[in-house]
C-alpha positions in Angstrom: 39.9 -60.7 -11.3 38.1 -58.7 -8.6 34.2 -57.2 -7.9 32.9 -53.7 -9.0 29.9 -52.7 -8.7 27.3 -52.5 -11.4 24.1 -50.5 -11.4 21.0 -51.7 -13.1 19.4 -48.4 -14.9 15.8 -49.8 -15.0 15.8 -49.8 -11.5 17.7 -46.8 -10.3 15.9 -44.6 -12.7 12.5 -45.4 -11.2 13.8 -43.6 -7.7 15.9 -41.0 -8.7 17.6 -41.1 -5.4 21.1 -40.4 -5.5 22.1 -42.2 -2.5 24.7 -44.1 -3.4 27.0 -41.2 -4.9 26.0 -39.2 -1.5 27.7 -42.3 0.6 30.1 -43.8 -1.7 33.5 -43.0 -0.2 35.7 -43.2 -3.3 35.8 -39.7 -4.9 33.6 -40.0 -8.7 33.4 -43.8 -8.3 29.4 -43.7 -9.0 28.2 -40.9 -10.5 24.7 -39.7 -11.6 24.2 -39.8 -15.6 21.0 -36.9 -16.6 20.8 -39.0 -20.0 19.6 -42.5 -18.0 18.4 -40.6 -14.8 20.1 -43.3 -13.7 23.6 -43.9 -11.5 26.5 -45.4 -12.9 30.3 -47.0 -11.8 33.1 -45.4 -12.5 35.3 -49.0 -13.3 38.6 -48.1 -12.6 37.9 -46.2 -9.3 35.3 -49.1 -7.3 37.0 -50.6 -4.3 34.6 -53.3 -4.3 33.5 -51.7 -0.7 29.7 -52.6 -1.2 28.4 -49.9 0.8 26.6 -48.7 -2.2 25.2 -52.3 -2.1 23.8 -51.7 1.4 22.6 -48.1 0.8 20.9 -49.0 -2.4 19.0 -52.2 -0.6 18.3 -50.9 3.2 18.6 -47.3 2.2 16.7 -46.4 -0.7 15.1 -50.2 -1.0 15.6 -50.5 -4.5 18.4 -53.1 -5.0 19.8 -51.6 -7.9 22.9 -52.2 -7.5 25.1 -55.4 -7.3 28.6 -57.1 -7.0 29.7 -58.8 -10.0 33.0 -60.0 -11.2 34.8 -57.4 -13.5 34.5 -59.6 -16.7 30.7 -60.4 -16.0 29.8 -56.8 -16.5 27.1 -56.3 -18.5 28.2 -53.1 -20.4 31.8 -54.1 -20.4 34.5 -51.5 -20.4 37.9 -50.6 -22.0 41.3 -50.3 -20.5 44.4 -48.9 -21.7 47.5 -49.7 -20.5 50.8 -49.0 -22.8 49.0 -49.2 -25.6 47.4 -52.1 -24.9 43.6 -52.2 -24.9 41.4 -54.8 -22.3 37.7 -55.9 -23.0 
């Protein structure tokens, strides 16, 4: 069980910022989604860092995004491994 960050879409869509994929340092970890005009997490590549945390609150002061525990996620997400699918 670890962290990953999790973006709320109501709030990030209001600034349309883009700040937090600018300072992320994991390569397509949060990306920008035209559809929500909002950012989103990229599961399987957060390193539970929390700079986006930081940008997103001192930054862009919005505090859109937060830590959560993988299984507390509100969209969920799927896994495969060997077949084997997670939820």
């Amino acid at each position: 069980m670890y962290y990953i960050a999790e973006v709320n879409k109501d709030i990030c869509s209001q600034s349309n910022c883009h700040l937090c994929t600018t300072y992320c340092p994991e390569a397509n970890c949060i990306n920008y989604s035209e559809a929500d005009k909002s950012a989103y997490v990229s599961v399987d590549r957060c390193k539970a860092c929390e700079i986006c945390v930081y940008i997103c609150k001192e930054v862009a002061k919005k505090e859109a995004i937060q830590m959560k525990w993988i299984d507390d996620l509100e969209e969920g997400f799927v896994i495969k491994r060997t077949g084997v699918v997670l939820r």
